[in-house]
KEKE-3310 file (N, C-alpha, C; in steps of 0.2 Angstrom, whole numbers, plus 5000, padded with zeros to 4 digits):
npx = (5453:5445:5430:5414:5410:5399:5385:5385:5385:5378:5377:5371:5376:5369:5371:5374:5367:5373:5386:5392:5391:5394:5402:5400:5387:5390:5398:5388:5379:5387:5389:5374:5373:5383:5375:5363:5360:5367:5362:5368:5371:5380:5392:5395:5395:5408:5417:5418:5422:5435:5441:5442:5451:5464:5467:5469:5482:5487:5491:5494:5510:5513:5515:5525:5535:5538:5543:5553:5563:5561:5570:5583:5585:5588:5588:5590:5576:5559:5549:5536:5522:5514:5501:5498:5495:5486:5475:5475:5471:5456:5453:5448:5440:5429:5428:5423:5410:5402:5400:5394:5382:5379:5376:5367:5356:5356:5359:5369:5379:5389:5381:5368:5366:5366:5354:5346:5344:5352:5367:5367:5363:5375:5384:5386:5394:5408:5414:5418:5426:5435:5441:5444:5455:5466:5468:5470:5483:5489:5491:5502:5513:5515:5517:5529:5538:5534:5534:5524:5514:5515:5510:5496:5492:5493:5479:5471:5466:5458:5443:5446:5446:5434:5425:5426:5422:5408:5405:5405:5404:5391:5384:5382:5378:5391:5393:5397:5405:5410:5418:5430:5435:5440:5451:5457:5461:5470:5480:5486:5490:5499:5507:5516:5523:5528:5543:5558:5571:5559:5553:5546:5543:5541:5535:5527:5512:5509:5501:5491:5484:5481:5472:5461:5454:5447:5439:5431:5427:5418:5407:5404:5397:5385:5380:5377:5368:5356:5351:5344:5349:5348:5354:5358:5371:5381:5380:5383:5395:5399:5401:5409:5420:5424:5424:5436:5445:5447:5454:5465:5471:5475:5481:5492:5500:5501:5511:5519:5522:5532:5529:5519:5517:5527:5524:5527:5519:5512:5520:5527:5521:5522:5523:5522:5517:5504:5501:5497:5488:5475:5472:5471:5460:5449:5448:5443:5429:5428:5426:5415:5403:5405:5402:5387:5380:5386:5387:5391:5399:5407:5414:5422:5428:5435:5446:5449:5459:5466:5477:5485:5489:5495:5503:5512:5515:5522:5534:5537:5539:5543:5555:5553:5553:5548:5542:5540:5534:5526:5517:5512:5507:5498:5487:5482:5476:5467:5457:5454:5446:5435:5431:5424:5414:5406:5393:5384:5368:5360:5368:5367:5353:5351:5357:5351:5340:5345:5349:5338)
npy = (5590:5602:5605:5609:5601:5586:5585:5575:5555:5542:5526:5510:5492:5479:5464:5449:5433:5422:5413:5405:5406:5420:5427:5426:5432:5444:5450:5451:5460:5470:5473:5474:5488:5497:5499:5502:5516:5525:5538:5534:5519:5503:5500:5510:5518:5515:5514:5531:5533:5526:5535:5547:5543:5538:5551:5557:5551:5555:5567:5571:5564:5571:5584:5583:5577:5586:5597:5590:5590:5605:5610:5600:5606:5620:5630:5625:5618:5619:5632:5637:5647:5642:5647:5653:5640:5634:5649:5643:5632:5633:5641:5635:5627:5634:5641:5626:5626:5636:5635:5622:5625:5635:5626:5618:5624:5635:5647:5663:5659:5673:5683:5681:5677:5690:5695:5688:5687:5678:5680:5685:5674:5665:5670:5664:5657:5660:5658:5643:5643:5649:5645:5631:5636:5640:5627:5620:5627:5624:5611:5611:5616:5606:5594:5598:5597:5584:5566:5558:5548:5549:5562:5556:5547:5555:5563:5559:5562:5570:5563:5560:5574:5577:5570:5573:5585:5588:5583:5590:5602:5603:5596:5582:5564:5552:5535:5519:5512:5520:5528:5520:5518:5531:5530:5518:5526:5536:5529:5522:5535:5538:5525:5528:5540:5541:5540:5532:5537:5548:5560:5575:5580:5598:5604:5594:5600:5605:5598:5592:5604:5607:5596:5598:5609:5604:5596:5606:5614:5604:5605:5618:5616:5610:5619:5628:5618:5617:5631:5630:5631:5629:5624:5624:5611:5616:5631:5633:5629:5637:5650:5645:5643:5657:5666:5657:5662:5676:5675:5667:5673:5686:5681:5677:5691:5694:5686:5686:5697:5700:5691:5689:5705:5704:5697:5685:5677:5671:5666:5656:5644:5631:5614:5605:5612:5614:5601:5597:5607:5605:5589:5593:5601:5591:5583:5590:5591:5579:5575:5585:5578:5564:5568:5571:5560:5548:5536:5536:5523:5521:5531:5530:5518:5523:5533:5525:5515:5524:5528:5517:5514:5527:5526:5515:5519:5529:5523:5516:5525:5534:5533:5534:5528:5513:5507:5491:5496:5506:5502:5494:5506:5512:5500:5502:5513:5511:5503:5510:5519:5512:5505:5517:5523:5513:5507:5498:5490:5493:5500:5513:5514:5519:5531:5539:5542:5547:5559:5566)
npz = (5544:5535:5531:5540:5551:5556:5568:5581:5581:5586:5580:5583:5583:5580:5595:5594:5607:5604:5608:5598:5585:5585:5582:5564:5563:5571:5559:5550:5556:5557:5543:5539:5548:5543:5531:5534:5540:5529:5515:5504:5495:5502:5493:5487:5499:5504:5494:5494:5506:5506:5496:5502:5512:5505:5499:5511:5516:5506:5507:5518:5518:5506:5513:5523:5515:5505:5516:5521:5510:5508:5519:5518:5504:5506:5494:5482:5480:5479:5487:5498:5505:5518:5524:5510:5503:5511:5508:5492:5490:5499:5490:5477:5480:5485:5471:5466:5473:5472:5458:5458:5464:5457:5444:5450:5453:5449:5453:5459:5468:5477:5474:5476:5491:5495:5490:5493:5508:5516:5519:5532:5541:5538:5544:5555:5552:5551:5565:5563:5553:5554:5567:5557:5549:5555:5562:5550:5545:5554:5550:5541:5548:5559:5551:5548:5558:5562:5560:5548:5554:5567:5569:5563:5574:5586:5580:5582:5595:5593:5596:5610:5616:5611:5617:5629:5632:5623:5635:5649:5644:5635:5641:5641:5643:5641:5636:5647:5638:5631:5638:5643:5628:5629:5637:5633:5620:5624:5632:5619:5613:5622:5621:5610:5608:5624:5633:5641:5651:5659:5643:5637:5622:5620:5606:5604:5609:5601:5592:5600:5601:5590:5587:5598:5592:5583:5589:5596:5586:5583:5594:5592:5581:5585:5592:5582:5576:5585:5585:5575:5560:5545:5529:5511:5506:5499:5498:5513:5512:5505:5514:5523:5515:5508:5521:5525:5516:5518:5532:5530:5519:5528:5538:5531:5526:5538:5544:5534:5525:5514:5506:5501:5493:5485:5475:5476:5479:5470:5459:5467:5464:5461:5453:5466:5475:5468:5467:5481:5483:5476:5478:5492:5490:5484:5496:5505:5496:5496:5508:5514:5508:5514:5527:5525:5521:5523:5535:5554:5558:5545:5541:5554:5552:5540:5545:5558:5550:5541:5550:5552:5541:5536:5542:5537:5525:5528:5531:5519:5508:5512:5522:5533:5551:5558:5569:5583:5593:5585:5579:5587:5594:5584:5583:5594:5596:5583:5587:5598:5593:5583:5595:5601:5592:5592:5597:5608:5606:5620:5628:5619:5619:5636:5632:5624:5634:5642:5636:5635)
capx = (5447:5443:5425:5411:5408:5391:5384:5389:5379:5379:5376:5372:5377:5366:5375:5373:5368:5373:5393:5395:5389:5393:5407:5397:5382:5391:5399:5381:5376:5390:5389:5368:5372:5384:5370:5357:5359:5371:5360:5370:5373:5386:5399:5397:5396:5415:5422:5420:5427:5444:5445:5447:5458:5469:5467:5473:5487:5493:5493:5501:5515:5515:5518:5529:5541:5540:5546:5559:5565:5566:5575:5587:5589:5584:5592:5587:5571:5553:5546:5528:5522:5510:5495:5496:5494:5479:5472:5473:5465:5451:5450:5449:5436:5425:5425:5418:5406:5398:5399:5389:5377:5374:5374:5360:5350:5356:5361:5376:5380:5390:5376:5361:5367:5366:5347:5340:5348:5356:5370:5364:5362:5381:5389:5387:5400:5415:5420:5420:5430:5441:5445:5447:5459:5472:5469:5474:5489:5495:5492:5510:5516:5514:5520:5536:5541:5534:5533:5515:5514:5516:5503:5491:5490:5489:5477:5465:5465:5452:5438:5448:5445:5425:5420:5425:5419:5403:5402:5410:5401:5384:5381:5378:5380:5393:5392:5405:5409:5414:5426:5434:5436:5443:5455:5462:5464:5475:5486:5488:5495:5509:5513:5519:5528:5534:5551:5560:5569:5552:5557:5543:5544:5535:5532:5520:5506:5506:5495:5485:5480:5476:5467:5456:5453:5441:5434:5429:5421:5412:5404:5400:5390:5380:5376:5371:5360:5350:5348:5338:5353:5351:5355:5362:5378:5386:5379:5386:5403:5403:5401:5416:5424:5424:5429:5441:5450:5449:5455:5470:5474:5476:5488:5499:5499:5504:5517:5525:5522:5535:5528:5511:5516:5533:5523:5528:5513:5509:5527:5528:5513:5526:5521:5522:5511:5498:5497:5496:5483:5471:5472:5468:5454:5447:5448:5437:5423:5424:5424:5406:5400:5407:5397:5382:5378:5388:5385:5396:5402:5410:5419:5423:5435:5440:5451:5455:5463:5469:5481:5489:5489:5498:5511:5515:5516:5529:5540:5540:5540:5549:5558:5552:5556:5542:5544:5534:5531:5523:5513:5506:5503:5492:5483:5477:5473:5462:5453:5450:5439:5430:5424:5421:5407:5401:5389:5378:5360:5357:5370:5364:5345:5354:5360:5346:5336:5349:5350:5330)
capy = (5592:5608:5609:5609:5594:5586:5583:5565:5552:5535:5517:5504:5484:5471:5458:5441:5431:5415:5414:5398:5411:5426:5430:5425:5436:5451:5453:5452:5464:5477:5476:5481:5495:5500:5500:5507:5524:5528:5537:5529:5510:5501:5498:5517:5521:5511:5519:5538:5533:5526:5540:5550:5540:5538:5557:5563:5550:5555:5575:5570:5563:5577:5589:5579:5576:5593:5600:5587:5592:5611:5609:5598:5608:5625:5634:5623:5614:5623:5633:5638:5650:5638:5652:5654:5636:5635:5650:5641:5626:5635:5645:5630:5623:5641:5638:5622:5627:5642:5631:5616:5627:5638:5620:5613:5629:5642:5653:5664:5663:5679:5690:5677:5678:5698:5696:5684:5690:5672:5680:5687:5664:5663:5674:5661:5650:5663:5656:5637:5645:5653:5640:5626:5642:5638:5619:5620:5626:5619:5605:5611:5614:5599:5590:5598:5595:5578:5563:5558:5541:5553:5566:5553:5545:5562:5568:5554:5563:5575:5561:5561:5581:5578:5567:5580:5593:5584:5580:5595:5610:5600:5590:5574:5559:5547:5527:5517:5507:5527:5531:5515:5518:5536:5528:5516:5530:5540:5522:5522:5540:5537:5521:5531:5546:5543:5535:5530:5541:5551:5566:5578:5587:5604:5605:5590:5603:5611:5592:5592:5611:5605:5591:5602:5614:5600:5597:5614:5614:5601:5609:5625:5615:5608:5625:5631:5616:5619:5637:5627:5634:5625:5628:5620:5610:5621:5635:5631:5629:5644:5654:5644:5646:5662:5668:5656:5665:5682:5673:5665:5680:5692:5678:5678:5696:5698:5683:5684:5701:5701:5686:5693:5710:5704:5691:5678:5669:5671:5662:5648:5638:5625:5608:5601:5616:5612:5594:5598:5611:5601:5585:5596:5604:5586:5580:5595:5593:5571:5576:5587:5571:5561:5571:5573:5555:5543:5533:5538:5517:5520:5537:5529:5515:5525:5537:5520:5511:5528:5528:5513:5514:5529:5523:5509:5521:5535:5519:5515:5531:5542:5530:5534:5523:5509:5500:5487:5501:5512:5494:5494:5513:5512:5496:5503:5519:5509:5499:5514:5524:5507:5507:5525:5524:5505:5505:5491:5493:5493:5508:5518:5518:5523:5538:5543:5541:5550:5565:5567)
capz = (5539:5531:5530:5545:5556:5558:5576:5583:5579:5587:5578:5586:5578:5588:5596:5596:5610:5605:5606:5594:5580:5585:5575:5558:5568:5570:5553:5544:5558:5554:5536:5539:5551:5537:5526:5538:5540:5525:5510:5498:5495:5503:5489:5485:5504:5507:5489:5496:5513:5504:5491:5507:5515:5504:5498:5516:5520:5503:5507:5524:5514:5501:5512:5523:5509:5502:5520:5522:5504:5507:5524:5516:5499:5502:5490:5474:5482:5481:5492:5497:5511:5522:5523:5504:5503:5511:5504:5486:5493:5499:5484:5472:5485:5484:5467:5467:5478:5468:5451:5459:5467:5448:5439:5450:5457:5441:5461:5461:5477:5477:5473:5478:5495:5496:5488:5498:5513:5522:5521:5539:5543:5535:5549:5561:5551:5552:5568:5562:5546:5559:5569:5554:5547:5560:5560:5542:5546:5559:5550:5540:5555:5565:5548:5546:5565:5566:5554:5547:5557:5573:5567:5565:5578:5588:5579:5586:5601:5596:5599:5616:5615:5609:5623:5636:5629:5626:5644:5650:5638:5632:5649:5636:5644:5638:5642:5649:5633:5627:5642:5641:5622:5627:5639:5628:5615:5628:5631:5614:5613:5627:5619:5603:5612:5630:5632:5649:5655:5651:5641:5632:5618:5620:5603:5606:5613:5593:5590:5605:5601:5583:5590:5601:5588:5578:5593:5597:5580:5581:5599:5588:5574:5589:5595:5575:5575:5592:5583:5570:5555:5538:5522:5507:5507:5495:5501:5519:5511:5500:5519:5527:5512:5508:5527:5526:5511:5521:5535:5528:5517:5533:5541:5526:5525:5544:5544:5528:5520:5508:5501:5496:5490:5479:5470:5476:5481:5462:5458:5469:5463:5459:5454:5471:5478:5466:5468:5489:5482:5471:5483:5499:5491:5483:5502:5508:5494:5498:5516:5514:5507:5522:5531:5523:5516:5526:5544:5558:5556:5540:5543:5560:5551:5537:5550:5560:5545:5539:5556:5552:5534:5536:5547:5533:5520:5527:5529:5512:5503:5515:5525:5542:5556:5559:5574:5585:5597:5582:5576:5593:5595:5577:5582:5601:5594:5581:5591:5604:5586:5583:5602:5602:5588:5588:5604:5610:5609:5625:5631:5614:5624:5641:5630:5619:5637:5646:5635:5633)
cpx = (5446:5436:5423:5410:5401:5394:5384:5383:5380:5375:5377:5374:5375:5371:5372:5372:5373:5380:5395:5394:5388:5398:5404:5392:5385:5395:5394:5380:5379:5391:5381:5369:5376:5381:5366:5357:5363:5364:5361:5372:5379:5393:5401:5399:5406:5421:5423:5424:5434:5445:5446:5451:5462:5471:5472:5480:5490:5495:5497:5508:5517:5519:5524:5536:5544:5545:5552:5565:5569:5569:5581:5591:5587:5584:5588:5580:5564:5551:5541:5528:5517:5503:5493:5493:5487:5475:5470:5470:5458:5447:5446:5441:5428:5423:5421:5411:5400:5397:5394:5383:5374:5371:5367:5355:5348:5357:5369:5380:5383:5384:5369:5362:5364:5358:5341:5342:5351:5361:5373:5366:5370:5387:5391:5393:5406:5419:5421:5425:5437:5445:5448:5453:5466:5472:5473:5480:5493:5495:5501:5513:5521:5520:5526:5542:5540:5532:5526:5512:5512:5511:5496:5488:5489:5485:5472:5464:5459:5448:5439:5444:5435:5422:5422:5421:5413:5400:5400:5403:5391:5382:5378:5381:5385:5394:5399:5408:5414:5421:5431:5438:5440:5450:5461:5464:5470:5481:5488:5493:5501:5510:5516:5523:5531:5537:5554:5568:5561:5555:5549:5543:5538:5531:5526:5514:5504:5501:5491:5483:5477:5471:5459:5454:5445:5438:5427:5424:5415:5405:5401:5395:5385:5376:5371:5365:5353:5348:5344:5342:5354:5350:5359:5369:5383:5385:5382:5392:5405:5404:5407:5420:5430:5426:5436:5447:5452:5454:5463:5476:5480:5483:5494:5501:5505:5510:5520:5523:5526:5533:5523:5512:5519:5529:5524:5524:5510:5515:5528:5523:5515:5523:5518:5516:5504:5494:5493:5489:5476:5468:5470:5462:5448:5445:5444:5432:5421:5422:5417:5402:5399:5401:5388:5378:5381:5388:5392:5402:5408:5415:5425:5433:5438:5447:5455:5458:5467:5476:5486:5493:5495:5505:5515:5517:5522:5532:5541:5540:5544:5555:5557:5553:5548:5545:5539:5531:5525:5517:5509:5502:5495:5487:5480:5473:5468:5457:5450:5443:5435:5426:5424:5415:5404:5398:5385:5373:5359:5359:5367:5358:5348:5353:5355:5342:5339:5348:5343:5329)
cpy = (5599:5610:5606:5600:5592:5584:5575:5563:5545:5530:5512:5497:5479:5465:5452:5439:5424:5414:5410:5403:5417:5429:5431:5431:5444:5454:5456:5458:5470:5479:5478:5486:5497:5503:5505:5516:5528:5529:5534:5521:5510:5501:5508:5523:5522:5516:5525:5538:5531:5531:5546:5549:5542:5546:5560:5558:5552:5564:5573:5569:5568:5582:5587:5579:5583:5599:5598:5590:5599:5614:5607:5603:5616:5633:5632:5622:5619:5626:5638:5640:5643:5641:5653:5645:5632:5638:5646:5636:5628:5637:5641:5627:5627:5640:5634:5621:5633:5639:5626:5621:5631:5633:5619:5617:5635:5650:5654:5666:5668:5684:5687:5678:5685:5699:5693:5685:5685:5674:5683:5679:5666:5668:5671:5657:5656:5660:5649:5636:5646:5648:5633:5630:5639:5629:5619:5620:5626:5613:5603:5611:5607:5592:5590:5597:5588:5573:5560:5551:5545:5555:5563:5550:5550:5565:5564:5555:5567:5570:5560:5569:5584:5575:5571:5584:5594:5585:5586:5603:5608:5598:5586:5569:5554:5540:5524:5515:5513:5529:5527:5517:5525:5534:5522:5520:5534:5535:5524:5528:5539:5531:5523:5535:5545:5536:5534:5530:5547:5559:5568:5585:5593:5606:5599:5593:5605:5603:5593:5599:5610:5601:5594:5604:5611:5597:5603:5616:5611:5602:5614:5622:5612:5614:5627:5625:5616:5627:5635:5630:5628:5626:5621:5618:5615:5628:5635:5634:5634:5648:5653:5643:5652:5667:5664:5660:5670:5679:5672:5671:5686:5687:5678:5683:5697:5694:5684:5692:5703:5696:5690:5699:5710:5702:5684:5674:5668:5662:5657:5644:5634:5620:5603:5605:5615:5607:5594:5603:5608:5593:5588:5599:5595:5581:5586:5594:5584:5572:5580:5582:5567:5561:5571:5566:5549:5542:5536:5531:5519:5528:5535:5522:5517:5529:5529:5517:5517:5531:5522:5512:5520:5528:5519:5513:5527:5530:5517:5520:5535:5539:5532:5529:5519:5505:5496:5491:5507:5509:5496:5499:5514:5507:5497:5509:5518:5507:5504:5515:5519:5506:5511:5525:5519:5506:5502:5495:5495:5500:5512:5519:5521:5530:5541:5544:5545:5559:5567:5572)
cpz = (5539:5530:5537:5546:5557:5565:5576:5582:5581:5585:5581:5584:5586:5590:5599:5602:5611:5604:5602:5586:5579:5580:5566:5559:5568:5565:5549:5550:5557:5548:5536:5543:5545:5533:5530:5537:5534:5521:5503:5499:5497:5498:5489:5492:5505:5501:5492:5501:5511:5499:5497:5510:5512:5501:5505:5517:5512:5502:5513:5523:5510:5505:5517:5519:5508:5507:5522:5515:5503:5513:5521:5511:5500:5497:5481:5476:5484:5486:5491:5504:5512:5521:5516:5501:5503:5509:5497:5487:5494:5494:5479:5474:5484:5478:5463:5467:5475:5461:5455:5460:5460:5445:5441:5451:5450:5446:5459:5466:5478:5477:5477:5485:5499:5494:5490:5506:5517:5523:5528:5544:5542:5539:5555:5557:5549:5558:5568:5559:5549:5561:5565:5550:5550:5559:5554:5542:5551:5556:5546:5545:5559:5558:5546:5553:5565:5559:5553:5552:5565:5573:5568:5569:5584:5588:5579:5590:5602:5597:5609:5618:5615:5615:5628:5634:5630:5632:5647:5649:5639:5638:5644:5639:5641:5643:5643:5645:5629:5631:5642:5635:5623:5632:5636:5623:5620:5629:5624:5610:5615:5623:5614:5606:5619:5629:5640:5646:5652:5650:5636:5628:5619:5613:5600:5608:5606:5589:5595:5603:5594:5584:5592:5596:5585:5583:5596:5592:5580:5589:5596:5584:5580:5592:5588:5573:5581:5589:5577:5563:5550:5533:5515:5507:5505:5496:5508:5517:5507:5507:5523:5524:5511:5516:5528:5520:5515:5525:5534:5523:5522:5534:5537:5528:5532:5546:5540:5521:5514:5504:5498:5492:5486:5473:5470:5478:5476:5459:5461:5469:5458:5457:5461:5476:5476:5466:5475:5487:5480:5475:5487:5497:5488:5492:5505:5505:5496:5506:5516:5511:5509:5523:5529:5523:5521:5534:5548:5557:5551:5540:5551:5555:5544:5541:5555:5556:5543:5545:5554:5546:5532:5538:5542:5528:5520:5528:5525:5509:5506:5519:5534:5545:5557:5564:5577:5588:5592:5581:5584:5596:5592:5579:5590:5598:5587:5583:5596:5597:5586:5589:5603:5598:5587:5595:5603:5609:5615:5628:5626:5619:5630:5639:5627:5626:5641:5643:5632:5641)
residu = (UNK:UNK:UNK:UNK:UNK:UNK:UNK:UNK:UNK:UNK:UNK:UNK:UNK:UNK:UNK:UNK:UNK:UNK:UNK:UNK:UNK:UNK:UNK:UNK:UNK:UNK:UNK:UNK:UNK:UNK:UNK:UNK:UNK:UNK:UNK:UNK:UNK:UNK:UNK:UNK:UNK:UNK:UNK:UNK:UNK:UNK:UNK:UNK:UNK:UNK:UNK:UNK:UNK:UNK:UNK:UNK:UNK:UNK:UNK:UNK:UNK:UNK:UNK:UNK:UNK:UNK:UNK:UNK:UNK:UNK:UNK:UNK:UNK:UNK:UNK:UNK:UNK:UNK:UNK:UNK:UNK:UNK:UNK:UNK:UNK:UNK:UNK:UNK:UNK:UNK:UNK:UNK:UNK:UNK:UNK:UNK:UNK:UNK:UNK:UNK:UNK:UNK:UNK:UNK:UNK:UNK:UNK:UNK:UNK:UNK:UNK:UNK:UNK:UNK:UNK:UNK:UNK:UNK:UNK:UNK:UNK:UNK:UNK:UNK:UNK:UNK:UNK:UNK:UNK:UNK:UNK:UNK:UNK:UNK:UNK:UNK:UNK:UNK:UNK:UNK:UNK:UNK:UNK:UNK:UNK:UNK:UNK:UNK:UNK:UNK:UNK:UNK:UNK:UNK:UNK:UNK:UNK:UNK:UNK:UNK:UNK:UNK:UNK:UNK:UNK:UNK:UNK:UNK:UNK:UNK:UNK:UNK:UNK:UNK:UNK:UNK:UNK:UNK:UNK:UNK:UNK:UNK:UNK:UNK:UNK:UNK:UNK:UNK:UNK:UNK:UNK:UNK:UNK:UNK:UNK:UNK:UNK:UNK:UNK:UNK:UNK:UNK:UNK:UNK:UNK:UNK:UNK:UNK:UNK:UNK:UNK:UNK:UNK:UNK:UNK:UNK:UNK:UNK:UNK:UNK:UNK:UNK:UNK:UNK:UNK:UNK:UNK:UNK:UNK:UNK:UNK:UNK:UNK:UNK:UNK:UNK:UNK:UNK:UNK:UNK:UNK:UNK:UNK:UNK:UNK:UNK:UNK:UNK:UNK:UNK:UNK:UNK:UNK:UNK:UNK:UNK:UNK:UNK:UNK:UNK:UNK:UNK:UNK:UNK:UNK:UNK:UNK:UNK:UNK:UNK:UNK:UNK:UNK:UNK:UNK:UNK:UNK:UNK:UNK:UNK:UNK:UNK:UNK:UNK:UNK:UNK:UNK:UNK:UNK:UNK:UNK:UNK:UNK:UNK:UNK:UNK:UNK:UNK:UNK:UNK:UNK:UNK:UNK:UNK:UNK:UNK:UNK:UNK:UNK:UNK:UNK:UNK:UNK:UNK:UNK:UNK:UNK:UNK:UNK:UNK:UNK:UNK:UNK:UNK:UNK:UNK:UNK:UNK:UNK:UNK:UNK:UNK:UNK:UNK:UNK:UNK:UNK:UNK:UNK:UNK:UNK:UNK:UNK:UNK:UNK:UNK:UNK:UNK:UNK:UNK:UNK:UNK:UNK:UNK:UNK:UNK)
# end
């Protein structure tokens, strides 16, 4: 993800005593927590959550392909710095973000910012802009060394990553139904990657370091909210925007300067970079929506369905390798997210009682 992270939020779904109708029982009760806490109505809630989904498994894919393509052909087949990539993402995103905010307020946040002075508030989100800077591109990275089915399923680990941290950083209690849920996610990783004899690839650390990353972040927005920091969404996101451009600019600049200075970061906003462009920033402006508007539940089984959904999809379109081993990877690492954010009543008061 591309823009800031809210702070964790646990929903609880009552459970039935009566086990002859629990099943009936706890579907009526997960479709009203669905409802519960979301601002928006269920059908509208569930739409947002699949225009994101399928929004990322189909940039995973994109660039995917696009990286298989200019390895294979690289002579005839497009090519796109990474850093520039993101920059145009961002920028598209900035835009956005400065138009929304003229439409409904008539503020141009360039100059409104310098007149009202937030832009003092809008210093604290350089280092979440930072840190999702690099995420962003490692997520080329990660995608051109590893295929999207892999990726995703590693890139579950930040809930691994959050509940340490959590513990670790915040001192916040987590219940047993969580470390269970952080212990089946970790099974479900080695069922995907280790082999006998066991053998690991080093470049398996360049996910887990992405991983962390959006943890980390999301530890940060826990500090800007204990400092009482709120502001409008779009406002928000013109600040981690806008650093984010610098941000990604310099990178260019210092990995790839003959690309920036020839023109060729003008020149290669090929087709394929533009659809990766336009699609990544559409998944940044649906994801501050996410965030804002939707229950942890419904964000919770879009990312588990988008795990396995993804796995099924680079083996029809790309031909990646699907095997039982991948099937049973996707489907432990679903099931950890689902008991990671569905908790009982009862632990939820433990924790709200814990962290008082």
């Amino acid at each position: 993800m591309s823009s800031t992270q809210s702070s964790e939020v646990h929903v609880s779904i009552p459970q039935s005593n009566d086990d002859s109708a629990k099943g009936g029982k706890t579907l009526t009760s997960l479709s009203a927590s669905l409802s519960k806490e979301s601002s928006l109505p269920l059908g509208q809630s569930l739409t947002l959550a699949a225009i994101y989904m399928i929004g990322c498994i189909v940039q995973f894919l994109l660039i995917r392909w696009s990286k298989e393509r200019a390895k294979a052909s690289p002579s005839t087949a497009p090519q796109y710095d990474d850093a520039s990539a993101v920059f145009f993402t961002e920028l598209l995103k900035w835009t956005f973000s400065v138009g929304a905010m003229f439409y409904r307020s008539g503020k141009f946040l360039p100059i409104s910012v310098i007149q009202d002075g937030s832009w003092r508030v809008g210093l604290y989100y350089a280092v979440p802009s930072g840190i999702y800077a690099v995420y962003n591109n490692l997520t080329f990275l990660n995608l051109r060394l590893f295929d999207p089915s892999t990726y995703q399923v590693f890139m579950q680990t930040r809930v691994l990553f959050t509940g340490l941290l959590y513990t670790i950083v915040l001192q916040k209690y987590l219940s047993p139904r969580k470390w269970v849920a952080l212990t089946v996610l970790t099974a479900g990783v080695a069922i995907k990657h280790l082999t006998w004899p066991l053998k690991v690839d080093h470049y398996i650390f360049f996910l887990f370091f992405q991983a962390s990353l959006s943890a980390f972040a999301g530890v940060y927005n826990e500090y800007l909210l204990k400092k009482d920091i709120t502001m409008d969404v779009n406002e928000q996101n013109f600040f981690m925007y806008s650093f984010a451009l610098v941000f990604n600019l310099g990178y260019g600049f210092l990995s790839n300067p003959e690309y920036y200075t020839s023109g060729q970061v003008v020149s290669s906003l090929n087709s394929i970079l533009l659809v990766i462009v336009i699609n990544g920033a559409v998944i940044g402006i649906v994801t501050s929506l996410l965030l804002k508007f939707l229950n942890v539940i419904v964000k919770a089984f879009a990312s588990a369905c988008e795990v396995m959904l993804t796995a099924v999809a680079a083996w029809a379109l790309l031909g990646t390798d699907l095997t039982l081993k991948d099937l049973l990877a996707c489907s432990v690492v679903m099931y950890s997210i689902y008991m990671y954010y569905t908790v009982p009543s009862e632990e939820k008061k433990e924790e709200i009682k814990t962290q008082k």
